[in-house]
C-alpha positions in Angstrom: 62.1 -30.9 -29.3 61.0 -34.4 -28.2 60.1 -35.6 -24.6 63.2 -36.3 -22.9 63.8 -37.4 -19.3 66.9 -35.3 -17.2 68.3 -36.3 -13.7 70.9 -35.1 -11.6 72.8 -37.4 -8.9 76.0 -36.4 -6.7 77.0 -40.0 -6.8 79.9 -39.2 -4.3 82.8 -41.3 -6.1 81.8 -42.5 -9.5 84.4 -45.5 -8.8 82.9 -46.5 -5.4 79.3 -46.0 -7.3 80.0 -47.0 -11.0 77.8 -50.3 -10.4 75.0 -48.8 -9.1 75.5 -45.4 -11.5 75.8 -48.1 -14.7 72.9 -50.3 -13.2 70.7 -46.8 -12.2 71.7 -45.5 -16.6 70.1 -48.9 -17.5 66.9 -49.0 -15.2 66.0 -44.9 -15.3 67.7 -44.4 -18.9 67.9 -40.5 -18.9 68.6 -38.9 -21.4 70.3 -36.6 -19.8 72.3 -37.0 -16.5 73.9 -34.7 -14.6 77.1 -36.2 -11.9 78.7 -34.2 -9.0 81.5 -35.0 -6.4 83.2 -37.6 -9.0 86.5 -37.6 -7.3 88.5 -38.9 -10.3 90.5 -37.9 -13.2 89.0 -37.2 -16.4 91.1 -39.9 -18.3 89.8 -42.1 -14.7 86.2 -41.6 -15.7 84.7 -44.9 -16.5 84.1 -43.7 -20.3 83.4 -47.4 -22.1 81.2 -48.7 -19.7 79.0 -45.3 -19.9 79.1 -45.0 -23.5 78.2 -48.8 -24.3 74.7 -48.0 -22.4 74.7 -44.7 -25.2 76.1 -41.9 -23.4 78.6 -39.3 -24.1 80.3 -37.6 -21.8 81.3 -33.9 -20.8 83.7 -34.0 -17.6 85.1 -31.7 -16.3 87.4 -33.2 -13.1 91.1 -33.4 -11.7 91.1 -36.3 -9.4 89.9 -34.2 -6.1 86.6 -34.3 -4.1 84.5 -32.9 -7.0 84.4 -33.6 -10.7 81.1 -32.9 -12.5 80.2 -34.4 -15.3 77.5 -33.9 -17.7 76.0 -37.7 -19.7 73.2 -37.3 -22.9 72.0 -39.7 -25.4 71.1 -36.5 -27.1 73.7 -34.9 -27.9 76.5 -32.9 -26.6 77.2 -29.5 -28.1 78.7 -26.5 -26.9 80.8 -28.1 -24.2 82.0 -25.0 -21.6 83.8 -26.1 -18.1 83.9 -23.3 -15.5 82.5 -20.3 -14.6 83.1 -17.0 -16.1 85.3 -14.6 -13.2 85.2 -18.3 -11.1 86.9 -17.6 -7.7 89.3 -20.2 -6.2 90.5 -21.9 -3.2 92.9 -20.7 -4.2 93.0 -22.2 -7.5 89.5 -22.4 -9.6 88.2 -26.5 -8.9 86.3 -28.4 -11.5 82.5 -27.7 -10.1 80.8 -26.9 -13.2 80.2 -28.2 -16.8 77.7 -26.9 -19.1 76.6 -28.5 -22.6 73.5 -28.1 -25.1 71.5 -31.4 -25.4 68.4 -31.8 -27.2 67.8 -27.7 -27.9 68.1 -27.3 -24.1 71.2 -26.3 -22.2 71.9 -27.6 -19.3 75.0 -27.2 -17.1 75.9 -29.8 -13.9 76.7 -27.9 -10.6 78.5 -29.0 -7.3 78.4 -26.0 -5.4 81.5 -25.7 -2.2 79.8 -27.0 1.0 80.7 -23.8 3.0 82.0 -25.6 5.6 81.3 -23.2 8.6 79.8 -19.6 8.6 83.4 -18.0 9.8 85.5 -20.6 7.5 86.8 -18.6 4.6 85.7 -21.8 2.6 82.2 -20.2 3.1 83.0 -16.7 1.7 84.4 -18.9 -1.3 80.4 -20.5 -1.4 79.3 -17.0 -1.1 81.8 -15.9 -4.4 81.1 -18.9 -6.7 77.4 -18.8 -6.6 77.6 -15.0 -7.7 79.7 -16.5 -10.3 77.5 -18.7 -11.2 74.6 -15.9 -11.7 76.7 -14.0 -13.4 77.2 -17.0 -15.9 73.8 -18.0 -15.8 72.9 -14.2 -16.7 75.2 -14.3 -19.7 73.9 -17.7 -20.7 69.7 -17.0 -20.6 70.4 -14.6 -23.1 71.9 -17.1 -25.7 69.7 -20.1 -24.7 65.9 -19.8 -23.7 65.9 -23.0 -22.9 68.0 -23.7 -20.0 68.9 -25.5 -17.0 71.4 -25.6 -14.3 71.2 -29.0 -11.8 73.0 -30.0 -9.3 74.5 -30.0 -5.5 73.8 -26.7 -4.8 74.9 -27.3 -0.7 72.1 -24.7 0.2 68.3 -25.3 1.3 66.4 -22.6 0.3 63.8 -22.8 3.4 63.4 -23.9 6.8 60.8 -26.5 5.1 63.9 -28.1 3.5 65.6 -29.5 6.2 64.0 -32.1 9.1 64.3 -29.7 11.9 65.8 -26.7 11.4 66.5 -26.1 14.8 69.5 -28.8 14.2 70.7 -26.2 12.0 71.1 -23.3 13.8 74.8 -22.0 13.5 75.9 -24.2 10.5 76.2 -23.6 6.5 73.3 -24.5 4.3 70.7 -22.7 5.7 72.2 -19.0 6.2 70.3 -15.8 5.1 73.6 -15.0 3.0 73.5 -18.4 1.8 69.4 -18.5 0.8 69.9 -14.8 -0.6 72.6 -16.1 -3.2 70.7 -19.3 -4.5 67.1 -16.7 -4.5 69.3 -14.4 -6.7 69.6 -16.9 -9.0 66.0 -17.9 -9.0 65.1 -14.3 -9.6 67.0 -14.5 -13.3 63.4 -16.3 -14.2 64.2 -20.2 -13.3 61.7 -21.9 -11.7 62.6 -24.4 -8.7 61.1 -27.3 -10.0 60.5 -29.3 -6.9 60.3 -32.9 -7.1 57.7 -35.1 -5.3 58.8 -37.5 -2.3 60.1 -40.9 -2.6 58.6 -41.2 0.3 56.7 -39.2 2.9 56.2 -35.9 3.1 59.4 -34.1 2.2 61.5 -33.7 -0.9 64.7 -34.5 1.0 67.6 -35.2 -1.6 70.5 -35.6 1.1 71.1 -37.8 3.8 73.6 -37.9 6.4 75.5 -41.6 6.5 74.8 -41.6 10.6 73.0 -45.0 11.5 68.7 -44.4 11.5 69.1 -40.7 9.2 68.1 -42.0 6.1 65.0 -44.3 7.3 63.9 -41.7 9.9 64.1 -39.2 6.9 66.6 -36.7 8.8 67.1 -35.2 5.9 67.9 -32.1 3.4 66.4 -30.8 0.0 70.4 -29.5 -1.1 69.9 -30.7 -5.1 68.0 -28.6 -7.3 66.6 -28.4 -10.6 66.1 -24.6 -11.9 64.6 -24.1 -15.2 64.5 -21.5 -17.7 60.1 -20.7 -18.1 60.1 -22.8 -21.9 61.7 -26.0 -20.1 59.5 -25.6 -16.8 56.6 -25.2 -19.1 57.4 -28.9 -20.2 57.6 -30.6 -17.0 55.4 -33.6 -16.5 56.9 -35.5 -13.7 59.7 -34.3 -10.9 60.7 -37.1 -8.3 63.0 -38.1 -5.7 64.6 -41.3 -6.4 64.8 -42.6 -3.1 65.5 -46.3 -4.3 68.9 -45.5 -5.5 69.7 -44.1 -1.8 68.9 -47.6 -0.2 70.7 -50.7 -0.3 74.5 -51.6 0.6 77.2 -48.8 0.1 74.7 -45.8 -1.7 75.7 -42.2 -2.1 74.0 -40.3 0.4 72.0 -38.2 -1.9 69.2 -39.5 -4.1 69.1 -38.7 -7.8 66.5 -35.9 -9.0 64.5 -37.3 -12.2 62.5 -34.7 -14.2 60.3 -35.8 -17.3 59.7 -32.9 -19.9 56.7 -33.1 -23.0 58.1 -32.8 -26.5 58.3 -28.4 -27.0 
């Protein structure tokens, strides 16, 4: 397997952020690129631009707030949209796409937000991410080489989030929450945590309020967990703090992880 680069990036509309995701493909070039929240159709997906720069295209969306989508210049086998036993709300939504590319497979998650602790929005959360282990479960057996990337809406520990006293109450940090996502770890992935953009802290997420972003008031919410054969092959893991400046940005950075030929 050669050296390949892999990202991940809720890009929060692909249509509000299709310049900045085309001009981000061109500048990064990754081979592989995971997309959450793309809040379009599938036949709305900007298809021709992405494939000029090289790219095909998994989706798997219906024109609501999420839409993932996985992107390779290496090849796209294996496509699978979904989760097996996937819960709904009330129907299944389109959170998760999975594909093989370049020996490795890699699925694209955007995990529900959870909304409050006693919305039943959050016992949803709670029901798709054991989905999601189950499926992962299933899948580890198949392919050693794996990884599942995304906007996973949960930071694992109080050192993921600026001040977790401002947390106290709300979704994303609940012991139910942290237990579900550590489940998942314990199948064997490894978090692969990037380095800063800037400063001290990880932070992938930041809230649109005026002074968040530069006072890094942030979150760690999008992860990278890899199968032991891919996290054996990681040279580089980085926040792309760039891409989250500037006029009309998502507010989460991309995740870019570099792996050494197998």
């Amino acid at each position: 397997m050669a050296a390949v680069r892999i990202a991940t990036w809720n890009v929060n509309s692909v249509t509000a952020r299709l310049p900045r995701l085309l001009q981000w493909l061109e500048s990064r070039r990754p081979d592989v690129a995971c997309l959450q929240e793309l809040k379009v159709t599938e036949d709305a997906f900007p298809h021709l631009p992405v494939a000029a720069l090289g790219y095909d295209t998994a989706i798997h969306a219906d024109g609501r707030w999420n839409g993932v989508a996985v992107l390779s210049r290496v090849g796209l086998d294996e496509v699978t949209r979904g989760l097996d036993g996937e819960p709904g709300f009330p129907d299944p939504e389109c959170r998760a796409v999975a594909a093989t590319c370049a020996g490795v497979r890699i699925r694209s998650v955007y995990v529900p937000n959870g909304r409050t602790p006693d919305d039943p929005h959050y016992a949803y959360k709670l029901a798709w991410l054991h989905a999601l282990r189950g499926t992962l479960a299933a899948e580890l057996e198949r392919f050693a080489a794996s990884v599942v990337m995304g906007d996973f809406n949960v930071a694992p520990a109080d050192s993921d989030v600026w001040d977790p006293a401002a947390f106290v109450g709300s979704t994303h940090v609940t012991g139910p929450e942290r237990a579900a996502v550590a489940a998942i770890r314990d199948l064997g992935l490894v978090d692969v945590v990037p380095r800063p953009g800037k400063g001290p802290n990880p932070f992938t997420y930041w809230d649109y309020r005026a002074g968040a972003f530069h006072q890094d008031m942030g979150m760690r919410i999008d992860h990278v967990y890899a199968s032991p054969p891919v996290a054996a092959r990681v040279t580089d893991a980085w926040v792309d703090r760039e891409t989250r400046k500037g006029k009309g940005p998502s507010d989460h950075a991309p995740v870019v992880v570099d792996l050494s030929d197998a």
